[in-house]
C-alpha positions in Angstrom: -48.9 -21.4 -16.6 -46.4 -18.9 -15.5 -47.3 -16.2 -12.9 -43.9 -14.8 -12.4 -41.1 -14.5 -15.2 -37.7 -15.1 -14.2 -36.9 -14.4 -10.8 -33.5 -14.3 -9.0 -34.5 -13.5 -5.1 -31.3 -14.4 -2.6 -33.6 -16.5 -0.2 -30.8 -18.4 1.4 -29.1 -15.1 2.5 -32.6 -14.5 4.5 -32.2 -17.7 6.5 -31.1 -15.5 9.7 -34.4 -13.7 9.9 -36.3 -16.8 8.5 -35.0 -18.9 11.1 -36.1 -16.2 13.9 -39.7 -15.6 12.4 -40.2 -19.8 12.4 -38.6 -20.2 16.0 -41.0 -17.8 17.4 -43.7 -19.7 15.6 -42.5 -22.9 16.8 -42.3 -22.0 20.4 -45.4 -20.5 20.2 -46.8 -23.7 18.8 -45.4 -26.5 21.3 -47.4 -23.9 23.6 -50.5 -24.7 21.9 -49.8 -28.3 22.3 -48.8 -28.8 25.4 -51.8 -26.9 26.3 -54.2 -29.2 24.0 -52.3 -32.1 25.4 -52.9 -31.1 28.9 -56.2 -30.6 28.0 -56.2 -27.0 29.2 -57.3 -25.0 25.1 -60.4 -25.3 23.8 -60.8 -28.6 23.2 -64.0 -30.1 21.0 -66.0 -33.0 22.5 -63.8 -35.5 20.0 -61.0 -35.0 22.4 -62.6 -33.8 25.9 -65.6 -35.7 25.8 -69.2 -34.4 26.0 -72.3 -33.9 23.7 -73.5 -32.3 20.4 -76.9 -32.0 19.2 -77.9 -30.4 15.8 -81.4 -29.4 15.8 -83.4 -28.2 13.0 -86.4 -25.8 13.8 -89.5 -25.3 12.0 -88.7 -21.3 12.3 -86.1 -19.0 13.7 -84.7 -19.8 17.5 -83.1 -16.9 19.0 -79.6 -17.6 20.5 -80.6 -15.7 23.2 -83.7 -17.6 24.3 -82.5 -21.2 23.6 -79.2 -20.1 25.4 -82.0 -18.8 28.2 -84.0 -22.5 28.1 -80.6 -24.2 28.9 -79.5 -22.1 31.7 -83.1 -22.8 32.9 -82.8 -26.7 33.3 -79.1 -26.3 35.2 -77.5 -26.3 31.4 -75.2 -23.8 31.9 -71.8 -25.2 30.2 -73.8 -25.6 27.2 -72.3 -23.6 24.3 -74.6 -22.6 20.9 -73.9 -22.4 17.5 -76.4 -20.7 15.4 -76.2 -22.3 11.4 -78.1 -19.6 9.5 -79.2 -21.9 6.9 -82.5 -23.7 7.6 -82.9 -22.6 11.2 -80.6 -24.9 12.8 -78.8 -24.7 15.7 -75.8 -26.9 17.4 -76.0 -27.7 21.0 -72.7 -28.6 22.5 -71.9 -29.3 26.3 -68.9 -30.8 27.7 -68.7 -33.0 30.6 -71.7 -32.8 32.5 -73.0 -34.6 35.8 -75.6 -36.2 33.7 -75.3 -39.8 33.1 -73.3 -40.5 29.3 -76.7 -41.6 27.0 -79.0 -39.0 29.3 -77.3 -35.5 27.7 -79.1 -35.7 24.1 -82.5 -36.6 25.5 -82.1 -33.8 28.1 -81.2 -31.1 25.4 -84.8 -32.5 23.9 -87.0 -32.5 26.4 -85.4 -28.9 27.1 -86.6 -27.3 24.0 -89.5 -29.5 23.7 -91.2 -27.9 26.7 -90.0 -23.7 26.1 -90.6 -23.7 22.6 -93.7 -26.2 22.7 -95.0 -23.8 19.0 -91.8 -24.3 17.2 -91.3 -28.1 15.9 -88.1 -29.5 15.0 -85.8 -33.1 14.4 -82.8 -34.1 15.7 -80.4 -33.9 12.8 -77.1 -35.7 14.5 -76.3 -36.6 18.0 -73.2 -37.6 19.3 -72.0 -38.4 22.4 -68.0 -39.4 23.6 -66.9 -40.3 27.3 -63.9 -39.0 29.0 -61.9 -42.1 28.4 -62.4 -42.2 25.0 -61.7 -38.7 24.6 -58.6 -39.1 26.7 -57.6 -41.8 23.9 -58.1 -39.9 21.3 -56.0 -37.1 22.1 -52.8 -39.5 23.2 -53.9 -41.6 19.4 -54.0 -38.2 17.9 -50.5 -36.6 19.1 -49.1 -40.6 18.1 -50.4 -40.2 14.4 -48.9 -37.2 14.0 -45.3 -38.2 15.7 -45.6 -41.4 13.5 -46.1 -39.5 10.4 -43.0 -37.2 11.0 -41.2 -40.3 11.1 -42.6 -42.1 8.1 -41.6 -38.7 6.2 -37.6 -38.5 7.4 -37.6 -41.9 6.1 -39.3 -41.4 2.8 -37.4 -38.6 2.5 -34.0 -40.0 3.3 -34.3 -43.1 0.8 -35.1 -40.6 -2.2 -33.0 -37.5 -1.5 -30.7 -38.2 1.6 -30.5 -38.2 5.2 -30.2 -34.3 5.6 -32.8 -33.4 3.0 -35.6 -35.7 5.5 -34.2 -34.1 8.0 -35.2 -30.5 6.1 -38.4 -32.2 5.4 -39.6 -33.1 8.2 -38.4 -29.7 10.1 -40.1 -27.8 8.0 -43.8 -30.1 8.1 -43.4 -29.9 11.7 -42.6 -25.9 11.6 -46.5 -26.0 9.4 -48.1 -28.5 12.1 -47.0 -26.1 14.7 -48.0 -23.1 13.4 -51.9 -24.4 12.9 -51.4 -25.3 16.4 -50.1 -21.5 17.5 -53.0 -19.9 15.5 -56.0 -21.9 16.8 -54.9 -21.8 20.4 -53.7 -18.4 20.0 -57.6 -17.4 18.8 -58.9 -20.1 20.9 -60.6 -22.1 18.3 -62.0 -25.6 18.8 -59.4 -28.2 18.6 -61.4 -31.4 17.5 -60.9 -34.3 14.6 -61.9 -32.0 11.8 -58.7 -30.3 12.8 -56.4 -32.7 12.8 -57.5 -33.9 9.8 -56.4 -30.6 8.4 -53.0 -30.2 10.2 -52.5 -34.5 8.6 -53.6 -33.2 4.8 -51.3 -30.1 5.4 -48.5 -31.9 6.2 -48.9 -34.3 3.0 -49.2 -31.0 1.0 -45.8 -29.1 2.5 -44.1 -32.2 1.7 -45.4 -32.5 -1.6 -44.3 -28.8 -2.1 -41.2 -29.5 0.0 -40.3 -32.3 -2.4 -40.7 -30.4 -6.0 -38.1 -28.1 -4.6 -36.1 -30.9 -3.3 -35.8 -32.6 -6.8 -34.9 -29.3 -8.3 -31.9 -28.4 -6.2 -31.0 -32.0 -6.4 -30.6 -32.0 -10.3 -28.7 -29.1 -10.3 -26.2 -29.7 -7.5 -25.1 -32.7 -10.5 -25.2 -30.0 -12.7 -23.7 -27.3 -11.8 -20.3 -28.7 -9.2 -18.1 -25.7 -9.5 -21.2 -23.7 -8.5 -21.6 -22.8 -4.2 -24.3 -24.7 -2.3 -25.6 -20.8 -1.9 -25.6 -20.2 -5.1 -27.6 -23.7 -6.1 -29.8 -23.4 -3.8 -30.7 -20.2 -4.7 -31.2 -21.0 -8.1 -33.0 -24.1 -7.5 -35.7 -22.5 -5.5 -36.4 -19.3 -8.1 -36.7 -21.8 -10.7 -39.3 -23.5 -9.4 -41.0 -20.2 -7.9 -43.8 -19.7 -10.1 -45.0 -23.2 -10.2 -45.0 -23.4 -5.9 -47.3 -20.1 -5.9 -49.3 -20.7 -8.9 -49.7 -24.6 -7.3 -50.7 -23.1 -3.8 -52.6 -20.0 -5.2 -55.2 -22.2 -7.0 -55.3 -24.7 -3.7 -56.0 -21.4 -1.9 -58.8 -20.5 -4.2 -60.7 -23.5 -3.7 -60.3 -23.7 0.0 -61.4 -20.0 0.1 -65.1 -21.1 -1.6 -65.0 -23.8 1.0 -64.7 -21.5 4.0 -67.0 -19.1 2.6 -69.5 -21.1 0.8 -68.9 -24.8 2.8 -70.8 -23.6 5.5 -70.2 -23.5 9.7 -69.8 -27.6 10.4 -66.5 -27.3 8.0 -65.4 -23.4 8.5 -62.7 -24.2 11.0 -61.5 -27.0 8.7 -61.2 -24.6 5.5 -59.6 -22.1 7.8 -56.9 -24.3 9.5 -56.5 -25.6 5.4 -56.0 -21.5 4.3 -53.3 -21.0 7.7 -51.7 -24.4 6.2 -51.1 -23.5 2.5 -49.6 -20.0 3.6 -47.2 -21.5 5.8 -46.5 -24.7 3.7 -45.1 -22.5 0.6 -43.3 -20.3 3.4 -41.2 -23.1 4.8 -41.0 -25.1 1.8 -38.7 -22.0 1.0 -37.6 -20.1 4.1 -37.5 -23.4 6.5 -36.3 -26.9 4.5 -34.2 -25.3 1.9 -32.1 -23.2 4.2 -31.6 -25.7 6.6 -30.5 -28.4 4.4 -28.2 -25.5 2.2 -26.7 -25.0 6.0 -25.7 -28.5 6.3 -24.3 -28.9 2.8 -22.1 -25.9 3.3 -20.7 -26.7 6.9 -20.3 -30.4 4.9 -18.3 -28.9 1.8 -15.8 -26.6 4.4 -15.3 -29.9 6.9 -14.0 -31.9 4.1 -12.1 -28.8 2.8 
C-alpha cells in the first residue's frame, strides 16, 4: 500500500532545527530521569514501594466517600482510582507506617465497616517494600543502559560503527522523550511503563533500521552522487512505507487506550507518545546524524 506517491522532501537540510527540537527534548528528558532516579516524580508502587488494592463493589462507591473512609482510619496518602466498569475501584498508598503484610487488610476492614450495605471481593493485592522497590528502579535504569548497548553493537556488525552510533542516538532521543512527557504531566512511572519505553525502543530501531538498509544500498549505487543527496533520497523512498507502518501501529494502540481500559491507559499512551517520536527520529535524528559523519568523513580524506 502506498499512502504517499513520490516524495522528494530535503530532510537532511532540516537537521539544524531537527537537532534543536531533539536537544530540548533530550534535556528535558534526562530531567525526568534523574528525577525518577532520585525518586523525587511520581513514582508507582513497582518502583517506590507501597500497596494496591482493586476492589469490586456490589454497587457504585463514590470517590468522594471511600476517599472520606480512608482519611477516617489515618489513610490519608492513599490515592483512588475509580474503574467505571463493574464498580471497581483501585486503592493505592505508598509507604506507610503500617507494618508490610498489614496495608491490604487495613484497606478491608476500612470499607468493611463504612460501607457495611455494599459487598464486594478483593480483585488483586499487591504489596512491594522499599528495598525491593529501590532494586527495581537501579534494575530498571540497567536494562535500559544494557539495551542501548546491545543495539550499537547489533547495529555496528550489520551497517557500521557510525550508523549504531545513529541508532542508538536516536532510540535513546525516543526513551527520553516518554521520559519528558510523563514527568512533565506527572504520570505514574511504574513497570507497565517501562515495558512501553523497552517495546518502543525495539520498534524505532526496527524503523531506524528499514531506512538504514535503504541508504545503505544506494550509497553502492549511486558513488558519484553527495551523502546529502543519498540520504535524501534514501529516506523519501522509504517514506510511505515508515508512515503507513506506524499509522496502522498507531491505530491499534489508539483502540487500546480508548477501548483497553484504565489498568493499561498509561501503557497505550506512553505506546502513542513512542510511535510519534520513533518515525520522527528515525528521520530527523539517526539519518542526519550519521549523513553528518559521512560528509565530514568524505571532506577529511579529500
Amino acid at each position: 500500500m502506498e499512502l504517499i506517491g513520490k516524495t522528494n522532501i530535503d530532510f537532511i537540510g532540516m537537521r539544524k532545527i531537527s537537532f534543536v527540537i531533539s536537544g530540548i527534548i533530550a534535556i528535558l528528558g534526562l530531567v525526568g530521569m534523574i528525577q525518577m532516579a532520585r525518586g523525587a516524580a511520581n513514582m508507582g508502587i513497582d518502583f517506590s514501594g507501597g500497596t494496591a488494592v482493586q476492589l469490586k463493589f456490589s454497587q457504585p462507591v463514590g470517590m468522594d466517600k471511600a476517599r472520606e473512609a480512608l482519611i477516617k482510619h489515618n489513610l490519608k496518602e492513599a490515592s483512588l482510582q475509580d474503574i467505571k466498569e463493574g464498580n471497581k475501584l483501585l486503592v493505592k498508598i505508598g509507604k506507610t507506617t503500617l507494618a508490610t503484610g498489614k496495608v491490604a487488610d487495613t484497606i478491608e476492614d476500612v470499607f468493611k465497616k463504612e460501607f457495611p450495605g455494599n459487598q464486594f471481593v478483593v480483585e488483586s493485592s499487591t504489596e512491594i517494600g522499599p528495598s525491593v522497590g529501590d532494586k527495581l528502579r537501579k534494575d530498571t535504569l540497567t536494562a535500559i543502559v544494557i539495551s542501548m548497548l546491545g543495539i550499537i553493537i547489533y547495529i555496528a556488525w550489520r551497517f557500521d560503527f557510525k550508523f549504531g552510533v545513529g541508532a542508538v542516538i536516536a532510540t535513546l532521543h525516543d526513551v527520553l522523550a516518554m521520559f519528558a512527557v510523563f514527568y512533565l504531566m506527572g504520570k505514574e512511572v511504574n513497570i507497565l511503563f517501562i515495558t512501553a519505553v523497552l517495546t518502543i525502543a525495539g520498534y524505532s530501531l526496527t524503523d531506524t533500521v528499514v531506512v538504514f538498509d535503504r541508504i545503505r544500498e544506494n550509497l553502492h549505487k549511486d558513488l558519484k552522487q553527495s551523502m546529502h543527496n543519498v540520504f535524501n533520497k534514501s529516506i523519501n523512498e522509504v517514506l510511505s512505507r515508515t508512515i503507513v507502518t506506524a499509522l496502522t501501529t498507531f491505530l491499534a494502540t489508539v483502540a487500546m487506550f480508548i477501548f483497553g481500559g484504565e489498568v493499561i491507559h498509561d501503557f497505550a499512551f506512553a505506546l502513542l507518545i513512542g510511535i510519534v517520536v520513533g518515525v520522527y527520529s528515525s528521520v530527523f535524528v539517526a539519518s542526519p546524524i550519521v549523513s553528518l559523519w559521512e560528509e565530514r568523513g568524505v571532506k577529511a580524506k579529500a
